[in-house]
VEXGUBA-470935 format. One record per residue (C-alpha): residue number from 1; residue in one letter; x, y, z. Coordinates in nm, 4 decimals. Layout:
<rs>
<r><padren>NUM</padren><sevex>A</sevex><px>X</px><py>Y</py><pz>Z</pz></r>
...
</rs>
This chain:
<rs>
<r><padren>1</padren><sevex>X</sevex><px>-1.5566</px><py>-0.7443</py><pz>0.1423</pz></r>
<r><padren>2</padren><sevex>X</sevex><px>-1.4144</px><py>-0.7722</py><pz>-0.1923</pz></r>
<r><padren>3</padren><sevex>X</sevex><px>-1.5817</px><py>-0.6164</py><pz>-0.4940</pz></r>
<r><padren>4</padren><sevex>X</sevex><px>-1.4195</px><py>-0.9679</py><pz>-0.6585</pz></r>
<r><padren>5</padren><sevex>X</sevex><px>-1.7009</px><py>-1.1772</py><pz>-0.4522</pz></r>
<r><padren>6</padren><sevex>X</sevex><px>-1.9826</px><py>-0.9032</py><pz>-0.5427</pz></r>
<r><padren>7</padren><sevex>X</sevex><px>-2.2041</px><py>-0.8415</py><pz>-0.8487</pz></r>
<r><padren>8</padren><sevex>X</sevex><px>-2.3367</px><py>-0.5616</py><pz>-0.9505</pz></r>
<r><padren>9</padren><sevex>X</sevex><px>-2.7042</px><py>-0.5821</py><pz>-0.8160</pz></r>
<r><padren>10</padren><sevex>X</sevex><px>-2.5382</px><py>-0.6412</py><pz>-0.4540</pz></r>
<r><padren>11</padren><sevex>X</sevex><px>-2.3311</px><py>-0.3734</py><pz>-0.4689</pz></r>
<r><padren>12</padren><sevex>X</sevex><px>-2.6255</px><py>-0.1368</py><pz>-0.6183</pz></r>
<r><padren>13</padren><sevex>X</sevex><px>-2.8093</px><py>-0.2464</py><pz>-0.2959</pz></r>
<r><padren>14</padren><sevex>X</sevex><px>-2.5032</px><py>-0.1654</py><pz>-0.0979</pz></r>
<r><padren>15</padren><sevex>X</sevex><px>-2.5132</px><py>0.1680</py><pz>-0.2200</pz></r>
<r><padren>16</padren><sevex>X</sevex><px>-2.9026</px><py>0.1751</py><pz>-0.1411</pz></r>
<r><padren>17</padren><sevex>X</sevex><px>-2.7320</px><py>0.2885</py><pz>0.2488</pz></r>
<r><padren>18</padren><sevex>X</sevex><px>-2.3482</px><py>0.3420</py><pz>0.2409</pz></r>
<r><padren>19</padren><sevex>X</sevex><px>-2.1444</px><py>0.5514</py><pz>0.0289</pz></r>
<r><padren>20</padren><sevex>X</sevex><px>-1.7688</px><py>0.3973</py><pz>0.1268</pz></r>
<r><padren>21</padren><sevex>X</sevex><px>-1.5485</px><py>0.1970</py><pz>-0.0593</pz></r>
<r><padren>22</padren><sevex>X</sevex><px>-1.1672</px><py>0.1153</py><pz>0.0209</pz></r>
<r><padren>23</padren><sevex>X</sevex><px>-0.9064</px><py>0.1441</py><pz>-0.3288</pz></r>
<r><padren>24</padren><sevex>X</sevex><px>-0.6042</px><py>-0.0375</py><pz>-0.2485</pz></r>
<r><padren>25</padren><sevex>X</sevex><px>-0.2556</px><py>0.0879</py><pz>-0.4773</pz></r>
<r><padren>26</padren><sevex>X</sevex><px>0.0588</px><py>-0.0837</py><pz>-0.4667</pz></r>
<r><padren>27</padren><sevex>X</sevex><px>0.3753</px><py>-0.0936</py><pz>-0.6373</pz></r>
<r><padren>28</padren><sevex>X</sevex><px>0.5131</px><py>-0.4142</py><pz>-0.8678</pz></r>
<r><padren>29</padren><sevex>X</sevex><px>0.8923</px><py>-0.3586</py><pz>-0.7520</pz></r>
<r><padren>30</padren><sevex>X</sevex><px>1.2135</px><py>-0.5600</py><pz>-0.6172</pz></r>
<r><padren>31</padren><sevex>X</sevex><px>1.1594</px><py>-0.6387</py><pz>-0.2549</pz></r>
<r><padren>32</padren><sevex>X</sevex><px>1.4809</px><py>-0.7841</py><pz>-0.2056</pz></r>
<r><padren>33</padren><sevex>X</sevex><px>1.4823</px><py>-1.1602</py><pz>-0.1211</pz></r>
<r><padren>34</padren><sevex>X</sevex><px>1.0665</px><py>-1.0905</py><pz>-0.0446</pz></r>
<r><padren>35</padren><sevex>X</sevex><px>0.7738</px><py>-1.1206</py><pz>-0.3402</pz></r>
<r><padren>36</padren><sevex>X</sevex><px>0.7959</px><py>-0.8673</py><pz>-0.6094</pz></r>
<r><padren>37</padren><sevex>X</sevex><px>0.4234</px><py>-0.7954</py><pz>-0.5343</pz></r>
<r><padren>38</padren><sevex>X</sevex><px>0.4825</px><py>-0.7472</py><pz>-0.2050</pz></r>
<r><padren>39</padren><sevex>X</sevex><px>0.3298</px><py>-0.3613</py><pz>-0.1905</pz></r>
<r><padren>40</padren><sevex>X</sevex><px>0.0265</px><py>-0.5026</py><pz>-0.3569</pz></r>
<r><padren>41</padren><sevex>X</sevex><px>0.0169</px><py>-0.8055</py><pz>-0.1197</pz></r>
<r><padren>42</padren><sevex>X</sevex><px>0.0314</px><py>-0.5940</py><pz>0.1645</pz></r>
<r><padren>43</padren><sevex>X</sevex><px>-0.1730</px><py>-0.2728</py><pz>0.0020</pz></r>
<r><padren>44</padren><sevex>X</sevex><px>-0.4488</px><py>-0.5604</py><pz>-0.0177</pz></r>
<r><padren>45</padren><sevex>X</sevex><px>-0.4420</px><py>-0.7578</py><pz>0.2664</pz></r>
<r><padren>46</padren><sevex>X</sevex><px>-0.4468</px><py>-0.4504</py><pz>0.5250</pz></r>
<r><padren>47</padren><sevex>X</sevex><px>-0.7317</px><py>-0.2904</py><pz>0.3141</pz></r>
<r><padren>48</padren><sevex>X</sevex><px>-0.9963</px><py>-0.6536</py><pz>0.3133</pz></r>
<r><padren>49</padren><sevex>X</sevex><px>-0.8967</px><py>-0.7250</py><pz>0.6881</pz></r>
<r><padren>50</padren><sevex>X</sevex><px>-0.9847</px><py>-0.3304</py><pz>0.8047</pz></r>
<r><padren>51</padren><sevex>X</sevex><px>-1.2931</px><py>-0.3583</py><pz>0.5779</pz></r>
<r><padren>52</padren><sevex>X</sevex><px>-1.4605</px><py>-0.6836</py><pz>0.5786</pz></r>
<r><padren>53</padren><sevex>X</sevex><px>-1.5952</px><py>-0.6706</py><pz>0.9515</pz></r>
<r><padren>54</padren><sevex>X</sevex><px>-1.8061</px><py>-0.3297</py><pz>0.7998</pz></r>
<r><padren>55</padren><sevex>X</sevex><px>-1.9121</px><py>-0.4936</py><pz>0.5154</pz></r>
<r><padren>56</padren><sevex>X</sevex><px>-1.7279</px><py>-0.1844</py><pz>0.3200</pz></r>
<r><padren>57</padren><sevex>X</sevex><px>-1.5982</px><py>-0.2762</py><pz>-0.0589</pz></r>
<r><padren>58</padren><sevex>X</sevex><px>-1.2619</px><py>-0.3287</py><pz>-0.1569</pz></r>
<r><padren>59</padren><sevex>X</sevex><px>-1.1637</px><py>-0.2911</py><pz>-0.4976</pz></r>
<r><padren>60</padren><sevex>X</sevex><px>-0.8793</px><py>-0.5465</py><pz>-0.6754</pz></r>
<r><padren>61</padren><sevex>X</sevex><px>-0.5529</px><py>-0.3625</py><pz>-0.5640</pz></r>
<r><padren>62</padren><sevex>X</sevex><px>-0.3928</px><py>-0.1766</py><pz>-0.8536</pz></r>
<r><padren>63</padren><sevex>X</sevex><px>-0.0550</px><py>-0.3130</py><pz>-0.8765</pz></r>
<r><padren>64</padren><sevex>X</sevex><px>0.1367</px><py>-0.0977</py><pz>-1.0716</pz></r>
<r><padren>65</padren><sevex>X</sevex><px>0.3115</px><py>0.2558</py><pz>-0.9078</pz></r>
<r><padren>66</padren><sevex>X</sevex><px>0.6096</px><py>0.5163</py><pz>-0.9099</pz></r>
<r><padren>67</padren><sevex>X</sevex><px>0.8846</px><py>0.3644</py><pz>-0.8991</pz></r>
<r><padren>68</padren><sevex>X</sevex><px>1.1492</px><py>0.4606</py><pz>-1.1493</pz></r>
<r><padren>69</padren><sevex>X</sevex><px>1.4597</px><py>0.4061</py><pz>-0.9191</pz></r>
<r><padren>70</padren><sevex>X</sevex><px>1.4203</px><py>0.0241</py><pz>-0.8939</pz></r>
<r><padren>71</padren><sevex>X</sevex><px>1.3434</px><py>-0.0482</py><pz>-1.3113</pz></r>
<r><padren>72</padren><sevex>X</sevex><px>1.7110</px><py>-0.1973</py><pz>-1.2995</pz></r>
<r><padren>73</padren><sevex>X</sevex><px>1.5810</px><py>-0.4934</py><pz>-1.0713</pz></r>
<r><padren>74</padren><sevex>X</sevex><px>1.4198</px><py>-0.7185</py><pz>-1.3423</pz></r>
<r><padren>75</padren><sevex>X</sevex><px>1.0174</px><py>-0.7442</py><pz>-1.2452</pz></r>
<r><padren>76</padren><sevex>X</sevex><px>0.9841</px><py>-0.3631</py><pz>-1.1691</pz></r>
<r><padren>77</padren><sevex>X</sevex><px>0.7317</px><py>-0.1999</py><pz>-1.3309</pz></r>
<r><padren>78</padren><sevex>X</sevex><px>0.7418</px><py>0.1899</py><pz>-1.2999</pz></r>
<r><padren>79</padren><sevex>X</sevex><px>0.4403</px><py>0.4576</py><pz>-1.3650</pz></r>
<r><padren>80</padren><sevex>X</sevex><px>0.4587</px><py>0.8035</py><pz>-1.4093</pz></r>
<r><padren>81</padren><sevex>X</sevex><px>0.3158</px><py>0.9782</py><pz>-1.1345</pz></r>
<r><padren>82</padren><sevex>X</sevex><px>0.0845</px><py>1.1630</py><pz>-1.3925</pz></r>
<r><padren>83</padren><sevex>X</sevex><px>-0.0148</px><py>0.8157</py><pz>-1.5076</pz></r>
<r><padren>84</padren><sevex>X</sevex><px>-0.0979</px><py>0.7175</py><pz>-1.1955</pz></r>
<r><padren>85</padren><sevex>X</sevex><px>-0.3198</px><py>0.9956</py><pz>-1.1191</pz></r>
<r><padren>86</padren><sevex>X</sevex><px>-0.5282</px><py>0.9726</py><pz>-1.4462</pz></r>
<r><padren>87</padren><sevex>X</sevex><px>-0.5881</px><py>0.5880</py><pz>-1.3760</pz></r>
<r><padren>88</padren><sevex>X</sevex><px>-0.7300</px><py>0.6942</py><pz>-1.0119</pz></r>
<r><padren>89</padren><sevex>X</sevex><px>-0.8992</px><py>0.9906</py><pz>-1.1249</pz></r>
<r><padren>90</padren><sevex>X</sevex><px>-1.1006</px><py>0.7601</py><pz>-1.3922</pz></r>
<r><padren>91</padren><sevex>X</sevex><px>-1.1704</px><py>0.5183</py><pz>-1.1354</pz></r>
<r><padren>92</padren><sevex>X</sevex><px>-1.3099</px><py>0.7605</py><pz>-0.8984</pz></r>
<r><padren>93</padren><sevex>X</sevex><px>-1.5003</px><py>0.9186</py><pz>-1.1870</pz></r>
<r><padren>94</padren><sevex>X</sevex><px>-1.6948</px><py>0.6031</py><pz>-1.2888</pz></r>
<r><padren>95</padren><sevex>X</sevex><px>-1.7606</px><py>0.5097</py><pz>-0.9078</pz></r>
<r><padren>96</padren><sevex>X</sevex><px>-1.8624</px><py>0.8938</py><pz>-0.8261</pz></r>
<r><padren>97</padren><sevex>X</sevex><px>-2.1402</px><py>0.8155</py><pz>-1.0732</pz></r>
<r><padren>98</padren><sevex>X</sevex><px>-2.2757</px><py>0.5131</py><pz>-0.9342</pz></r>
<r><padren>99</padren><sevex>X</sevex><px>-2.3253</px><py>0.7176</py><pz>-0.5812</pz></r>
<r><padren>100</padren><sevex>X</sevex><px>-1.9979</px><py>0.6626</py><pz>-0.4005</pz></r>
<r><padren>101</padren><sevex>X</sevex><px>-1.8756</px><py>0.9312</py><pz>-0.2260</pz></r>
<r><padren>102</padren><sevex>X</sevex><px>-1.6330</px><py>0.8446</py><pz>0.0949</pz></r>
<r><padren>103</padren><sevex>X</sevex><px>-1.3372</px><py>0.7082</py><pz>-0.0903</pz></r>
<r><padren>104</padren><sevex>X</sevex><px>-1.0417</px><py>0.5706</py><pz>0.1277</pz></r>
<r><padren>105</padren><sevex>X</sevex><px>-0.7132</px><py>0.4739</py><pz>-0.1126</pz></r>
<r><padren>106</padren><sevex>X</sevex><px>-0.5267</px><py>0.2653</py><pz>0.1009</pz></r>
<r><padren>107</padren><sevex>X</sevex><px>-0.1571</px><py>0.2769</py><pz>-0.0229</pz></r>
<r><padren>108</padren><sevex>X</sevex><px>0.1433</px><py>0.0485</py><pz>0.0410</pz></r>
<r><padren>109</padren><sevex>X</sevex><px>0.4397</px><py>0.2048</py><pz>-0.1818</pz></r>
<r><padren>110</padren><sevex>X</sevex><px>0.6570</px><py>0.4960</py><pz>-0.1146</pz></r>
<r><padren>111</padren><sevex>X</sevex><px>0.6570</px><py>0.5836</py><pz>-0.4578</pz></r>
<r><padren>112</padren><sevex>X</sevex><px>0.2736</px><py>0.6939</py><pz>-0.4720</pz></r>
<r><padren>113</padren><sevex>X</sevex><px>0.2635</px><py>0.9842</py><pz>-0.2004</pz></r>
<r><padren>114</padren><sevex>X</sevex><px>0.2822</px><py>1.2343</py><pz>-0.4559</pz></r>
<r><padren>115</padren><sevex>X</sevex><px>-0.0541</px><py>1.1502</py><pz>-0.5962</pz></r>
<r><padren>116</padren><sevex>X</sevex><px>-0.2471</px><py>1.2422</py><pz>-0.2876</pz></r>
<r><padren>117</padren><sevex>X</sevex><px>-0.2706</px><py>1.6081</py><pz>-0.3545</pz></r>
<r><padren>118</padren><sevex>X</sevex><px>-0.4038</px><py>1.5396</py><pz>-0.6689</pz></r>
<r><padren>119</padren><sevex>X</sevex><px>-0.6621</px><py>1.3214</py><pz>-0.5465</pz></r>
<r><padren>120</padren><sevex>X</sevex><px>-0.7537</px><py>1.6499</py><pz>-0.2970</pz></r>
<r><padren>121</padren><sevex>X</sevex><px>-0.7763</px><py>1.8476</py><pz>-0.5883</pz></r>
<r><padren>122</padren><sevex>X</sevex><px>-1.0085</px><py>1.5691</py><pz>-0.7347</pz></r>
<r><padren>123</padren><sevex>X</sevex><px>-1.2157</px><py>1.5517</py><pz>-0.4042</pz></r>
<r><padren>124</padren><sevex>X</sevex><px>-1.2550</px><py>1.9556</py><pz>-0.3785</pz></r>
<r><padren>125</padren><sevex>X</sevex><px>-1.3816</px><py>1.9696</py><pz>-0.7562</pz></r>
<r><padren>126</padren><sevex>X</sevex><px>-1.6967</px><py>1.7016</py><pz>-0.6778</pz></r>
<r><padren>127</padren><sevex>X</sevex><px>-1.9105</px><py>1.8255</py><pz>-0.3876</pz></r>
<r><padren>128</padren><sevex>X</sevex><px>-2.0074</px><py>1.6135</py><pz>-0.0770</pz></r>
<r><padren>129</padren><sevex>X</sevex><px>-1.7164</px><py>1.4104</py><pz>-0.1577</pz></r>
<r><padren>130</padren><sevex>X</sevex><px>-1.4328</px><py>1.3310</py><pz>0.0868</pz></r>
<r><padren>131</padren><sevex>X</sevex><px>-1.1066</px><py>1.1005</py><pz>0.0076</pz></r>
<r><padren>132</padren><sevex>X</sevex><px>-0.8763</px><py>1.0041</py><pz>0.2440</pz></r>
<r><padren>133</padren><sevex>X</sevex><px>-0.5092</px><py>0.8445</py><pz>0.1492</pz></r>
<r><padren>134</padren><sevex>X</sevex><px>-0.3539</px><py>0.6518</py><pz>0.3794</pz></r>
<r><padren>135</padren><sevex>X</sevex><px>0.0024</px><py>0.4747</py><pz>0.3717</pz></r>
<r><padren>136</padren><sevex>X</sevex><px>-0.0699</px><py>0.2111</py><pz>0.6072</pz></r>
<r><padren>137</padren><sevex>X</sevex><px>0.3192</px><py>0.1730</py><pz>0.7150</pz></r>
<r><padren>138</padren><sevex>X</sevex><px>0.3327</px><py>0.5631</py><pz>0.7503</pz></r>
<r><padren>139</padren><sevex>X</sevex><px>0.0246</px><py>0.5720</py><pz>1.0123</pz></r>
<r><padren>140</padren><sevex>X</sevex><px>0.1103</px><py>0.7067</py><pz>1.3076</pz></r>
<r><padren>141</padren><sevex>X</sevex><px>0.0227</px><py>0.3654</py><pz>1.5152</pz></r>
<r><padren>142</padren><sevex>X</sevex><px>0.1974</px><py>0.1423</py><pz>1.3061</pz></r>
<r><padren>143</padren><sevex>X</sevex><px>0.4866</px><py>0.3575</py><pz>1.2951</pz></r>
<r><padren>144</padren><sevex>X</sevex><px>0.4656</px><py>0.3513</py><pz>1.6618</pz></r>
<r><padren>145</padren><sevex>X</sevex><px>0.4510</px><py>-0.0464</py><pz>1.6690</pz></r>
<r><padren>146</padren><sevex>X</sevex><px>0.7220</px><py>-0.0493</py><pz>1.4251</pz></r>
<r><padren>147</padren><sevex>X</sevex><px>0.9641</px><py>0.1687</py><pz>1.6223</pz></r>
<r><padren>148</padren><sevex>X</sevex><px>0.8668</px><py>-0.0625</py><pz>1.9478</pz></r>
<r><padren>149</padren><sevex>X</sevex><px>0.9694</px><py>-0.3570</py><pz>1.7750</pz></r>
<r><padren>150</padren><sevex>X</sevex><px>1.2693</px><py>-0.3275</py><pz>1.6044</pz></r>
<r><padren>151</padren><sevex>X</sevex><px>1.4955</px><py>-0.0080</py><pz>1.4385</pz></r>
<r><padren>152</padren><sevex>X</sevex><px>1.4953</px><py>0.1020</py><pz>1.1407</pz></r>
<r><padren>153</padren><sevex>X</sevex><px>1.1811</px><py>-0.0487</py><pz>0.9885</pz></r>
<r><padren>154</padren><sevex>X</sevex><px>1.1967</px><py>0.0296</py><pz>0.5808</pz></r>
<r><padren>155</padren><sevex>X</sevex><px>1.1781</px><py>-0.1232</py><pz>0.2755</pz></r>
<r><padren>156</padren><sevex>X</sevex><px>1.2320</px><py>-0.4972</py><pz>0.1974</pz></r>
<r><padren>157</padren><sevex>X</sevex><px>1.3781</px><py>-0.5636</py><pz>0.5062</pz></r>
<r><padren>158</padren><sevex>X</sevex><px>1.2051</px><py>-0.7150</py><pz>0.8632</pz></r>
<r><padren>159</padren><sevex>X</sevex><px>0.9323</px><py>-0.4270</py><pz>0.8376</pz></r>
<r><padren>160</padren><sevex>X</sevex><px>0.7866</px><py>-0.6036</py><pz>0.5067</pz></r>
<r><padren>161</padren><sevex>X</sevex><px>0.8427</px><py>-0.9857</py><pz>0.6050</pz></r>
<r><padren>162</padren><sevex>X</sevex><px>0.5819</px><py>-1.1358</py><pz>0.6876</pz></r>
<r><padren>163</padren><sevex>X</sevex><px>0.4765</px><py>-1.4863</py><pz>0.6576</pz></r>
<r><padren>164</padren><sevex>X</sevex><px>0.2636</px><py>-1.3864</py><pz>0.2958</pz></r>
<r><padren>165</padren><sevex>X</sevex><px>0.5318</px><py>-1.2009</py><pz>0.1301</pz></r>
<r><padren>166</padren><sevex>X</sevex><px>0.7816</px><py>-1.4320</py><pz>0.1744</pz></r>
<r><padren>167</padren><sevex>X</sevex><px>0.8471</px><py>-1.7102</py><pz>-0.0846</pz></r>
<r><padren>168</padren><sevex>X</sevex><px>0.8902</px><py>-2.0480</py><pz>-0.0778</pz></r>
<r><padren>169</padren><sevex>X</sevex><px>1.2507</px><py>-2.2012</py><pz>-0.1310</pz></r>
<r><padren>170</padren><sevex>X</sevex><px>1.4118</px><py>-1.8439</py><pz>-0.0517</pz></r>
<r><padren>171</padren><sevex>X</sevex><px>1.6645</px><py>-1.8687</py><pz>0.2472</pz></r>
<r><padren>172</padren><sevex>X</sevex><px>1.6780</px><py>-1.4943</py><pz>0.4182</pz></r>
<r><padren>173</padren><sevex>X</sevex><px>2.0294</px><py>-1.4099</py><pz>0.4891</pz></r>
<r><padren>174</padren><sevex>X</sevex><px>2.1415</px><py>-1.3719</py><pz>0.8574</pz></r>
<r><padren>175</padren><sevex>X</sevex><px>2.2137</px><py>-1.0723</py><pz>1.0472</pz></r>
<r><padren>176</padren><sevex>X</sevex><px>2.1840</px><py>-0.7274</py><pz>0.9565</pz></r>
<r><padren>177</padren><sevex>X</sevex><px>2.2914</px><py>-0.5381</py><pz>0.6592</pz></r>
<r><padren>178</padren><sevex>X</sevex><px>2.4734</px><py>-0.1580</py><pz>0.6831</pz></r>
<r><padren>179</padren><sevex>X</sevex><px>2.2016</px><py>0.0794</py><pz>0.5986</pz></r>
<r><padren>180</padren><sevex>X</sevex><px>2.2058</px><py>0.2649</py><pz>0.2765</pz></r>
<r><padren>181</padren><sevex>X</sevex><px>2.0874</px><py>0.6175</py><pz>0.1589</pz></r>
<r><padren>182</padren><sevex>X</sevex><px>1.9632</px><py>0.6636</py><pz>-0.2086</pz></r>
<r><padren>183</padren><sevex>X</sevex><px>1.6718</px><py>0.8974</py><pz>-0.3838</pz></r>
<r><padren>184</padren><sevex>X</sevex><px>1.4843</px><py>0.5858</py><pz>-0.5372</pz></r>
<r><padren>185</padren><sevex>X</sevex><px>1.2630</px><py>0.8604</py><pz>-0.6993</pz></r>
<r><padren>186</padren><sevex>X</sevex><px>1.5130</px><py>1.0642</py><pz>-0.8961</pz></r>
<r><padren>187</padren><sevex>X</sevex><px>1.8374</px><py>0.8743</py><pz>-0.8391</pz></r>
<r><padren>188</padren><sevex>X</sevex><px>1.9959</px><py>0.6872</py><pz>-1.1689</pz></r>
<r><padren>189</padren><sevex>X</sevex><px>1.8333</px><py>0.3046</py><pz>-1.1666</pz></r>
<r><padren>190</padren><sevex>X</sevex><px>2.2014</px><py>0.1693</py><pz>-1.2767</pz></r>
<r><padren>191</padren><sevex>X</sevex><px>2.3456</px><py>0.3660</py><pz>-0.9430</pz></r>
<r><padren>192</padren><sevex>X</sevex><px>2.0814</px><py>0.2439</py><pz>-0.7218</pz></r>
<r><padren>193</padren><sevex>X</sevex><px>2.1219</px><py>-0.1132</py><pz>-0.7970</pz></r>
<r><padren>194</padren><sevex>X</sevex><px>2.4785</px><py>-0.0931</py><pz>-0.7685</pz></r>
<r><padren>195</padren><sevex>X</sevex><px>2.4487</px><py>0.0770</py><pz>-0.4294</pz></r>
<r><padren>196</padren><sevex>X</sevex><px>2.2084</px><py>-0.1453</py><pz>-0.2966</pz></r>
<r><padren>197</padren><sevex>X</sevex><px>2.3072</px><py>-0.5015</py><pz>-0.4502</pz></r>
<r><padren>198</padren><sevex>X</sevex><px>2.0200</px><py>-0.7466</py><pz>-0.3276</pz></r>
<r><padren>199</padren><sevex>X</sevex><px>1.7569</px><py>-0.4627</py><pz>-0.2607</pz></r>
<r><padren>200</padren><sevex>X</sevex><px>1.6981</px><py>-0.4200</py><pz>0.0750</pz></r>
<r><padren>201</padren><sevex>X</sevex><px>1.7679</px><py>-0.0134</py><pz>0.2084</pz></r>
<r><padren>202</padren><sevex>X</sevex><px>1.9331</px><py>-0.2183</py><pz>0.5034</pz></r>
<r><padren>203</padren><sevex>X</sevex><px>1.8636</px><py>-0.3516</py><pz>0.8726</pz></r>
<r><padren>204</padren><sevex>X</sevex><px>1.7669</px><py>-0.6683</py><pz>0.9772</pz></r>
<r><padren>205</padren><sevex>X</sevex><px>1.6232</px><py>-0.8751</py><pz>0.6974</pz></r>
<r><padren>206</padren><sevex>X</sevex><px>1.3555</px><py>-1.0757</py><pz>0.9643</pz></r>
<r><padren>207</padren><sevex>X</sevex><px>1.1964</px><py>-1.0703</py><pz>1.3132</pz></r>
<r><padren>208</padren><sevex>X</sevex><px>1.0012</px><py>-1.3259</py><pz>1.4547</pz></r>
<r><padren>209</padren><sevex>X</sevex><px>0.6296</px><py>-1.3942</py><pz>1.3665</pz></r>
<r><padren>210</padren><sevex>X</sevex><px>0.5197</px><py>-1.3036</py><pz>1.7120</pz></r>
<r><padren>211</padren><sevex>X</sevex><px>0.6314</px><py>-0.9786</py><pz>1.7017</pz></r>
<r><padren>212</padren><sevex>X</sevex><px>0.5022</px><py>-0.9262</py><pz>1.2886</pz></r>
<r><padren>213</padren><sevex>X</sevex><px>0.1425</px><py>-1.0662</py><pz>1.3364</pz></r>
<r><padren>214</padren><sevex>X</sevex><px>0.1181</px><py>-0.8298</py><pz>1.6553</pz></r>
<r><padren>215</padren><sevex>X</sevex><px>0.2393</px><py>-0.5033</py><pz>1.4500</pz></r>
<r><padren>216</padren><sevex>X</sevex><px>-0.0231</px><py>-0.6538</py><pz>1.1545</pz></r>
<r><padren>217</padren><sevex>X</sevex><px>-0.2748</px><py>-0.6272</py><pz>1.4286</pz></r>
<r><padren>218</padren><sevex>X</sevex><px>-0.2191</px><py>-0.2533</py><pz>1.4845</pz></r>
<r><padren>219</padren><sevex>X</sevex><px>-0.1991</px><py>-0.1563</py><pz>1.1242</pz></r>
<r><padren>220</padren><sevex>X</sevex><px>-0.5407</px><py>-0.3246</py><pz>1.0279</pz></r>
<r><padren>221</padren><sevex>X</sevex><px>-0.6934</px><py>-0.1585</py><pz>1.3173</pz></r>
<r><padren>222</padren><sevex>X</sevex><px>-0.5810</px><py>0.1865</py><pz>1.2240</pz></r>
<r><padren>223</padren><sevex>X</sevex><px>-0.6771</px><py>0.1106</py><pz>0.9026</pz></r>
<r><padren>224</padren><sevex>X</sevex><px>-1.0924</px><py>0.0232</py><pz>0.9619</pz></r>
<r><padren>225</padren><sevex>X</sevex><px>-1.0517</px><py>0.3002</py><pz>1.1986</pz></r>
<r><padren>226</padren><sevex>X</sevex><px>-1.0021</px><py>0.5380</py><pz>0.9336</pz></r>
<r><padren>227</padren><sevex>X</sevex><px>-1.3039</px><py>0.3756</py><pz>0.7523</pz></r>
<r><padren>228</padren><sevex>X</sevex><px>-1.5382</px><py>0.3883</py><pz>1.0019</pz></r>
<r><padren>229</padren><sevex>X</sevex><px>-1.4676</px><py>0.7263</py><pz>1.1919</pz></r>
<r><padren>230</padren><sevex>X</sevex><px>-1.2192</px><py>0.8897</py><pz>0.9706</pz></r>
<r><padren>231</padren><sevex>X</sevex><px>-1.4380</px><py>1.1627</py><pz>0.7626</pz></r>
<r><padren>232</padren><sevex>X</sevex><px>-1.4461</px><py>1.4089</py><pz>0.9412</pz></r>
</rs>
């Protein structure tokens, strides 16, 4: 459940027998011919749909993340990873004092990796506290599901459309572009664009919506999996 469709005296009576709570993180970058938001789109979806049949609470998605290799694309916004970290760590502050204490970032950008073993370091310095990060394209079943649908499932192409990143009056081109090799973290923006021209790291740019809804399926179950059996 959203924390958007909460107030405060239901989520105080939440906390009355649950400590959980989902923090989706995204990235505002250049998806190719796909939304801009599309990390934060997906970051969000995945995290509600695992969630909402355990009544756990999702936060808004933060929409901003690392990604200085794509600030050439106009609509990028980039973060430092340090800045990053210090927004999380201040959100995990204010909700460690309200009596959460299972904290599950579900992330849907590259980018943001780095900030996990910070967040460790965060968990290890407040007792009884446990947070998990999870990519949800880098979980072992959907990476599995990915792999059995298609090849080479990565970013803005067929692996990220789906019917609600795509937008309206945009064409996708036809078959399947060569595949490219950049650093997006520490690679020159200029370079990068110039490299990879409309966005996409290559592949096919769509599959049908068959075979996208049924690798949804598996990420979203991996996903409340982790929230409802994955503290160890």
């Amino acid at each position: 459940m959203r924390i958007a469709d909460l107030n405060w005296l239901q989520v105080e009576e939440y906390l009355a027998g649950d400590d959980r709570i989902v923090i989706p993180i995204g990235s505002t970058e250049q998806h190719g011919y796909l939304s801009l938001a599309t990390d934060v789109i997906l970051a969000d979806r995945v995290a509600v749909e695992a969630a909402e049949p355990l009544g756990v609470p999702v936060l808004p998605v933060l929409p901003f993340g690392v990604a200085p290799g794509f600030v050439a694309y106009p609509g990028t916004v980039a973060l430092e990873l340090d800045t990053l970290f210090l927004v999380l760590r201040d959100a995990l502050d204010s909700l460690y004092s309200q009596g959460f204490r299972r904290f599950l970032v579900v992330n849907g950008h590259g980018g943001n990796v780095s900030v996990e073993p910070l967040l460790t370091e965060w968990a290890r310095a407040h007792e009884t506290t446990r947070v998990r990060f999870h990519s949800w394209y880098a979980g072992e079943r959907a990476v599995a599901a990915a792999d059995a649908t298609y090849a080479n499932a990565t970013h803005a192409n067929w692996f990220e459309n789906f019917p609600w990143t795509r937008l309206d009056g945009v064409t996708m081109p036809t078959g399947e572009k060569p595949m490219a090799a950049i650093d997006e973290e520490r690679g020159d923006p200029a370079r990068i664009r110039e490299i990879l021209g409309d966005g996409t790291f290559g592949g096919a740019y769509e599959r049908p919506d068959e075979e996208m809804l049924a690798l949804w399926t598996v990420a979203v179950e991996e996903v409340r999996d982790l929230i409802e059996h994955g503290w160890g």
